[in-house]
C-alpha atoms as one frame of an Amber mdcrd trajectory, in Angstrom:
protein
 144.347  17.334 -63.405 143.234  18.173 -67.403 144.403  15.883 -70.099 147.067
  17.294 -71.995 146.575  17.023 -75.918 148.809  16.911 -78.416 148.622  16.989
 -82.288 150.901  15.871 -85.088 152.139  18.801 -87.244 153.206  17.886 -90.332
 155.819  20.930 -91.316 157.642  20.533 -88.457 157.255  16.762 -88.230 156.533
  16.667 -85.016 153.949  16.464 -82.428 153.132  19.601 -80.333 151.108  20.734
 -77.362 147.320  21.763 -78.090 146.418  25.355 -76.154 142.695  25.936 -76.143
 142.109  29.780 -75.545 139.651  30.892 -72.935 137.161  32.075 -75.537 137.325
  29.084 -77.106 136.560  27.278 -73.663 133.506  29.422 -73.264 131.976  28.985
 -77.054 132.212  24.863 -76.377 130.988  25.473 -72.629 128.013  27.607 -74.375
 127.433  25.067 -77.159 127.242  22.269 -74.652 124.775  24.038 -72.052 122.776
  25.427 -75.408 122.337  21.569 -76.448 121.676  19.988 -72.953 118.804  22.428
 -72.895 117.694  22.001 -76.240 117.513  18.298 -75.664 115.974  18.789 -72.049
 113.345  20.556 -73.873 112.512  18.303 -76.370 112.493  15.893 -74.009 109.952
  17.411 -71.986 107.969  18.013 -74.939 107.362  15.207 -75.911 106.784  13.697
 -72.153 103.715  16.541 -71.612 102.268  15.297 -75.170 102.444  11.471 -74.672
 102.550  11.254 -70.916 100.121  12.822 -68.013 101.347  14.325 -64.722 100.024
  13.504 -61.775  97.668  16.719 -61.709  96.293  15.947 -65.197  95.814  12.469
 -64.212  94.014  13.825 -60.525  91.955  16.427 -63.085  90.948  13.455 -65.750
  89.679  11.255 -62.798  87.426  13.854 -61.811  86.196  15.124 -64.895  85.061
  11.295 -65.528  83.571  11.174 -62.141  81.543  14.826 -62.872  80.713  13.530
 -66.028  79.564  10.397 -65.046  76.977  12.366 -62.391  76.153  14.637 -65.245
  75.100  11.089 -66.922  73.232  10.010 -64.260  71.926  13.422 -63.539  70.582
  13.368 -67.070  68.706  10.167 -66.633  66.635  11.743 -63.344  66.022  14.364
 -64.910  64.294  11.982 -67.664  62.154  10.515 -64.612  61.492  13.272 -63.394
  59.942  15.142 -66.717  57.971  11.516 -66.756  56.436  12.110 -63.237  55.512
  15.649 -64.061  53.633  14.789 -66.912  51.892  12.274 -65.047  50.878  14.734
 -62.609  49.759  17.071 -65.367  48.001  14.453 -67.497  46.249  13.689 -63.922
  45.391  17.295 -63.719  44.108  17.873 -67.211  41.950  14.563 -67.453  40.841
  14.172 -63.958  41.092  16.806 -60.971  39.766  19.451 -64.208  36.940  17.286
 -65.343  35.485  16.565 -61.924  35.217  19.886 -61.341  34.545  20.794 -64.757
  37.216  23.371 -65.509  39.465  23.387 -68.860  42.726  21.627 -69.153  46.001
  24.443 -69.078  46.734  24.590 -73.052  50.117  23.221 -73.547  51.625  26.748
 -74.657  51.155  27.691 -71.608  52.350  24.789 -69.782  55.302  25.551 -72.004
  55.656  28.752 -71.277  58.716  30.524 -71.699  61.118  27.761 -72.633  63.184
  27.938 -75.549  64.168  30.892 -77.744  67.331  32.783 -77.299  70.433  30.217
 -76.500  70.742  30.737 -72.788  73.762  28.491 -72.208  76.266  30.299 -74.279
  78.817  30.494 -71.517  78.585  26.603 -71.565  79.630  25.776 -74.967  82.878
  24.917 -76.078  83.763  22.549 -73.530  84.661  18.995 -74.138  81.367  17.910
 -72.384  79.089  20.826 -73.500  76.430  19.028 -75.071  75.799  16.745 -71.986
  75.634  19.637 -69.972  73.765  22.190 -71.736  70.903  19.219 -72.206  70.510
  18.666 -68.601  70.429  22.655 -67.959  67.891  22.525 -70.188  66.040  19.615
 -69.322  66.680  21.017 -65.302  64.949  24.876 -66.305  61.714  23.153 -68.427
  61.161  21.271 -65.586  61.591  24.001 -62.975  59.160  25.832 -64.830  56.208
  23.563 -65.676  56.665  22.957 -61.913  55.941  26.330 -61.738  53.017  26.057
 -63.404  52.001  22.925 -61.983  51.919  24.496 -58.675  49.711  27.274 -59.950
  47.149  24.825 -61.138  47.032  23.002 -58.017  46.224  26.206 -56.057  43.114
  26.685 -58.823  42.036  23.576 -58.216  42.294  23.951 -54.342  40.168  26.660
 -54.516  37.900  24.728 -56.763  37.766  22.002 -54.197  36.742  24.641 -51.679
  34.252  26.302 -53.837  32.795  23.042 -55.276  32.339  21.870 -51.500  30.888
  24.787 -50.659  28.280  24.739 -53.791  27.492  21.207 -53.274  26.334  21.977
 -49.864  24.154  24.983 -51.025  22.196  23.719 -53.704  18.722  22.577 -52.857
  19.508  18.869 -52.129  16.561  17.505 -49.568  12.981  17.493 -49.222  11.546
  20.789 -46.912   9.278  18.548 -44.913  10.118  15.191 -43.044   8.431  12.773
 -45.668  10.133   9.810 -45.903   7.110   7.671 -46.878   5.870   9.963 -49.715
   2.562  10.724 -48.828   2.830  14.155 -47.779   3.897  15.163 -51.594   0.223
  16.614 -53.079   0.591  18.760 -56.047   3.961  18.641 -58.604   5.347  21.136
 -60.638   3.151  21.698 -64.073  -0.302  22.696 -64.926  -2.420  21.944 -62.003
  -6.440  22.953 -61.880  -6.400  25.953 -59.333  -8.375  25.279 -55.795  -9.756
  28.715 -56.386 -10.245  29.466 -59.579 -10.924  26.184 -61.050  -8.611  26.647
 -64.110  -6.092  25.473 -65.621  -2.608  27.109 -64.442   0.913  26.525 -64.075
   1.583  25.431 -60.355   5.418  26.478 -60.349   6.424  24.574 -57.104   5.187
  21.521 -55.136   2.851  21.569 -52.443   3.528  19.455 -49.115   0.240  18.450
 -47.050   0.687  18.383 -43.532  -0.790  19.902 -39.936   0.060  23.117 -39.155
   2.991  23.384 -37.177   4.977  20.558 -38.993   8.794  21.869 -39.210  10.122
  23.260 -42.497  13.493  22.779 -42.802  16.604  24.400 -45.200  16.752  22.586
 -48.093  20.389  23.705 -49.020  23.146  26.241 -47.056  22.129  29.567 -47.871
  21.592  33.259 -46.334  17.822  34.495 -45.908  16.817  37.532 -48.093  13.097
  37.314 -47.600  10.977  36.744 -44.053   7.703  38.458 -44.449   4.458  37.495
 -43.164   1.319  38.283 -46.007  -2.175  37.606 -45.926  -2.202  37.384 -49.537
  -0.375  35.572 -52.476   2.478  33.099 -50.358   1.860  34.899 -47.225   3.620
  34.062 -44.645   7.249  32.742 -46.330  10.728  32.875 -46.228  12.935  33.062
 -49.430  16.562  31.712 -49.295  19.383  32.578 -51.372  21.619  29.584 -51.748
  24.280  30.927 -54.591  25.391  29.839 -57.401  22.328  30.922 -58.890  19.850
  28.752 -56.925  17.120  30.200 -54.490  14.485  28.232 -52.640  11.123  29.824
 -51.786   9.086  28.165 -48.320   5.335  29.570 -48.622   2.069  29.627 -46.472
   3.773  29.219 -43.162   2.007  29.775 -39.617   4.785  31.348 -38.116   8.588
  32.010 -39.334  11.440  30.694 -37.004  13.930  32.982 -38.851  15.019  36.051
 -40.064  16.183  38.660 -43.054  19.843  38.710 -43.343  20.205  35.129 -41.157
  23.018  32.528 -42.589  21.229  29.045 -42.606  22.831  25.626 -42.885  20.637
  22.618 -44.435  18.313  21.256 -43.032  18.037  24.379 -40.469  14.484  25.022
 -39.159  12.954  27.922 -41.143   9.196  27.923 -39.353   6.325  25.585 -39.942
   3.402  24.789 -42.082   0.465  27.076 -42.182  -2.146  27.864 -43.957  -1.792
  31.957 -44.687  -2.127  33.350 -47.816  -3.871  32.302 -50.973  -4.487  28.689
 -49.356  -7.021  26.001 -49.096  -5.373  23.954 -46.522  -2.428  23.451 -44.013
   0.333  22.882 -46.583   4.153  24.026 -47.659   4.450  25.501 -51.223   7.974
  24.797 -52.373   9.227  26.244 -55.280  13.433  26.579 -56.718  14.756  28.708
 -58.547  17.517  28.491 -60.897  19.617  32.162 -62.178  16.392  33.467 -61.828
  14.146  31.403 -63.741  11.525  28.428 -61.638  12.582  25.134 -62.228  11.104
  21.885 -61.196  11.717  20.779 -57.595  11.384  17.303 -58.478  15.137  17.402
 -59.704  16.979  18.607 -55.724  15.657  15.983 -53.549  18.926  13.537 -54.719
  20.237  13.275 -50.812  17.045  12.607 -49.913  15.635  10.086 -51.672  17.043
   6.536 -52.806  16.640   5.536 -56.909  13.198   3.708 -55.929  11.548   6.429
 -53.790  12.725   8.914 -56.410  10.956   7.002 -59.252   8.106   7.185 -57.048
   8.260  10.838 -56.022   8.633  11.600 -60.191   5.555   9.471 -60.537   3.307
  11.620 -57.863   4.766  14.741 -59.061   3.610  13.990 -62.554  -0.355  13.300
 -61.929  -2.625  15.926 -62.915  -4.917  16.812 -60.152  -5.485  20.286 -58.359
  -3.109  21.968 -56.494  -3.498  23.675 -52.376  -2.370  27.377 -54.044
């Protein structure tokens, strides 16, 4: 049951009955609803500035976990740009100087990287500088990988080609001579057997009975098999590559052909005595991009330091030459 209220009215000295109209009900109804929510909404105000929910508080505990990783991401990244220039250091000052090749410049190792701001859609976050430096450190690296990987396939091929050149240059003696004293003439000015003059002997002459085996001094293809009764005559000339070609003269028969693919020490036919000749011997000569070049300097697989120092020493006399 409502309170009845009264008030005092001081004309009629008396006290009389209060009647509230209906409007009047409504306006304080209104005015009391219009302040609860005022206050409700101050109130939650001031709770969203000073206090989390539960979702901002689930949302802050994983942005410090992702930006923890990003930390930690950050710092591989850092060992990771330390290995790769370890590799490319490696690659610059080693793997290219064995097989004497120039180190990659570091523009273009660099290649690419930097210029236009490619993390735009990155910025103006709270953590946008720790992100946008591991993008960045994560794209330098993903490209000098690139180019790492490029010159590892050069120097693969290098490997290949410098295996492949090491077994085709001249690199052993073209007779069996392991005690030295089938080595006659050197390369130089030798008196001629015919002649009697003084000429340059361009190879080095091998004594030995006919039919001794001549052997492949490096891997090579044959581009010359011709018997001659004048000048080398019977000889075979091999084309190693890379420039080098060995020529096997005065031969009593040839155990190979034009055109053949020859390994080293292959058997290419045996000593004779054909040609311009005054006895059973080999004349040896190398060439070098065209131009003859002293044998003495291809027998390294052959010989150890002591027999070499000896060979150089019998190459060197002066005394007359079999051609």
């Amino acid at each position: 049951m409502a309170k009845v209220k009264y008030q005092y009215n001081t004309q009629s000295l008396r006290y009389e009955r209060v009647r509230v109209s209906f409007w009047q009900k409504t306006w304080r109804v209104v005015g009391f609803i219009s302040s609860a929510i005022m206050f409700a909404v101050i109130i939650i105000a001031i709770a969203y500035t000073l206090l989390d929910s539960p979702k901002e508080k689930q949302l802050k505990r994983e942005i410090n976990q992702l930006t923890l990783q990003y930390d930690l991401l950050d710092q591989q990244l850092d060992q990771m740009t330390q290995v790769l220039a370890d590799l490319q250091d490696r690659d610059d000052n080693i793997y290219r100087v064995i097989f004497e090749a120039e180190p990659i410049p570091n523009s273009i190792r660099n290649a690419g990287y930097g210029g236009a701001d490619l993390y735009k859609q990155l910025n103006n976050y709270e953590n946008s500088e720790i992100m946008i430096s591991a993008s960045n450190k994560l794209e330098r690296i993903r490209r000098q990988l690139y180019i790492q990987s490029k010159s590892y396939d050069e120097v693969y091929k290098m490997v290949k080609n410098k295996e492949e050149m090491l077994s085709s240059i001249p690199a052993i003696q073209p007779v069996s001579n392991k005690n030295l004293k089938r080595m006659a003439s050197g390369y130089g000015y030798r008196i001629h057997p015919i002649y009697k003059t003084r000429r340059m002997h361009w190879g080095m002459d091998f004594t030995a009975p006919t039919g001794t085996e001549i052997y492949a001094t490096g891997d090579g293809k044959v581009i010359v098999a011709k018997k001659a009764r004048r000048g080398y005559g019977n000889h075979v000339i091999v084309d190693h590559g890379y420039g080098y070609q060995t020529v096997y003269a005065h031969m009593s028969k040839i155990e190979t052909k034009r055109g053949q693919k020859v390994k080293r020490g292959d058997l290419l036919g045996f000593v004779g005595n054909t040609g311009l000749s005054t006895a059973p011997h080999l004349h040896y000569e190398v060439h070098k991009d065209g131009r003859k070049v002293n044998p003495i300097n291809f027998y390294y697989n052959d010989l150890s330091p002591e027999e070499y120092d000896k060979m150089i020493e019998l190459s060197a006399m002066s005394n007359q030459s079999f051609d």
